[in-house]
C-alpha positions in Angstrom: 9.3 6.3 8.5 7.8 8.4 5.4 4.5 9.6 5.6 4.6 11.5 2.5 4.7 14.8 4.0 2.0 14.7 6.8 2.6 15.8 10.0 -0.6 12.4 11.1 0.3 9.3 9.9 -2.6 8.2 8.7 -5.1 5.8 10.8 -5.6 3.0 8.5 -8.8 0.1 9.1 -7.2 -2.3 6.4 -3.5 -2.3 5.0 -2.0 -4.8 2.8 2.1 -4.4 3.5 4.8 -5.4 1.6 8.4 -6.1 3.3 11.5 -6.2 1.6 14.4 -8.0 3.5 17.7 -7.3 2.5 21.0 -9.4 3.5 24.8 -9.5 2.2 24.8 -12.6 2.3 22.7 -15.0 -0.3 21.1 -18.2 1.2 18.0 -19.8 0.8 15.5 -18.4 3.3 12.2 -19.7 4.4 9.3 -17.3 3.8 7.3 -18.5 6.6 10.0 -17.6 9.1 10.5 -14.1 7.3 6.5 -13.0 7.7 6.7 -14.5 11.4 9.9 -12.2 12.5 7.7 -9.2 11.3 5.4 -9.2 14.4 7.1 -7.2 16.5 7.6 -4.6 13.9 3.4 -5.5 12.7 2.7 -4.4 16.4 4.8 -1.4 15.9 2.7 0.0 13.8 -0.6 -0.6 15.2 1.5 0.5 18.6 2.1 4.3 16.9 -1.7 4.2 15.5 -0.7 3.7 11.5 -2.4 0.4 11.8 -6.1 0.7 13.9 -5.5 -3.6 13.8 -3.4 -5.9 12.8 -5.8 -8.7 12.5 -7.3 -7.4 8.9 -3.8 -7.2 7.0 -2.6 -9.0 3.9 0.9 -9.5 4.0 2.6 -10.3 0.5 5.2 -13.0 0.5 8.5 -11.2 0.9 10.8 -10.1 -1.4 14.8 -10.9 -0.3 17.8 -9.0 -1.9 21.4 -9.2 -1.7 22.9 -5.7 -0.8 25.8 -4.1 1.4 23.7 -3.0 3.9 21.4 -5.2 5.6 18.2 -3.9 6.2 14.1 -4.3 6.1 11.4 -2.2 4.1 8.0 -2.2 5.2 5.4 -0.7 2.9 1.9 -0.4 4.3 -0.6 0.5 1.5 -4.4 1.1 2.6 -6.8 -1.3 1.2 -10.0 0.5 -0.2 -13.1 -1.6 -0.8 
């Protein structure tokens, strides 16, 4: 996890995050089912206290890329009002 250089992460009361799934192999994927297999790792983060809730998050529609090692980004950007 980055946390550009802080030792805290940060404690954040809104977040709009932004995950990035990629595969080797290409295939049409359902959105839906992508944002529902991020709860566990949506809990994570209000588990380690990056997230005070997870009940005021906007989560973008996910972005899928083909690559040679299959992995998932999660970007968590504070929302300021």
């Amino acid at each position: 996890m980055v946390l550009l250089g802080r030792k805290e992460p940060p404690l954040l009361e809104r977040a709009r995050i932004r995950s990035t799934f990629i595969y080797k192999v290409r295939r049409v994927r359902d959105p839906d089912n992508l944002i529902a297999s991020l709860k566990s790792a949506i809990d994570g983060l209000r588990d380690c206290k990056i997230l005070k809730d997870d009940n005021l998050l906007t989560i973008e529609t996910p972005i899928i890329l083909i690559g040679e090692k299959p992995k998932l980004i999660l970007e968590v950007f504070p929302v300021v009002e």
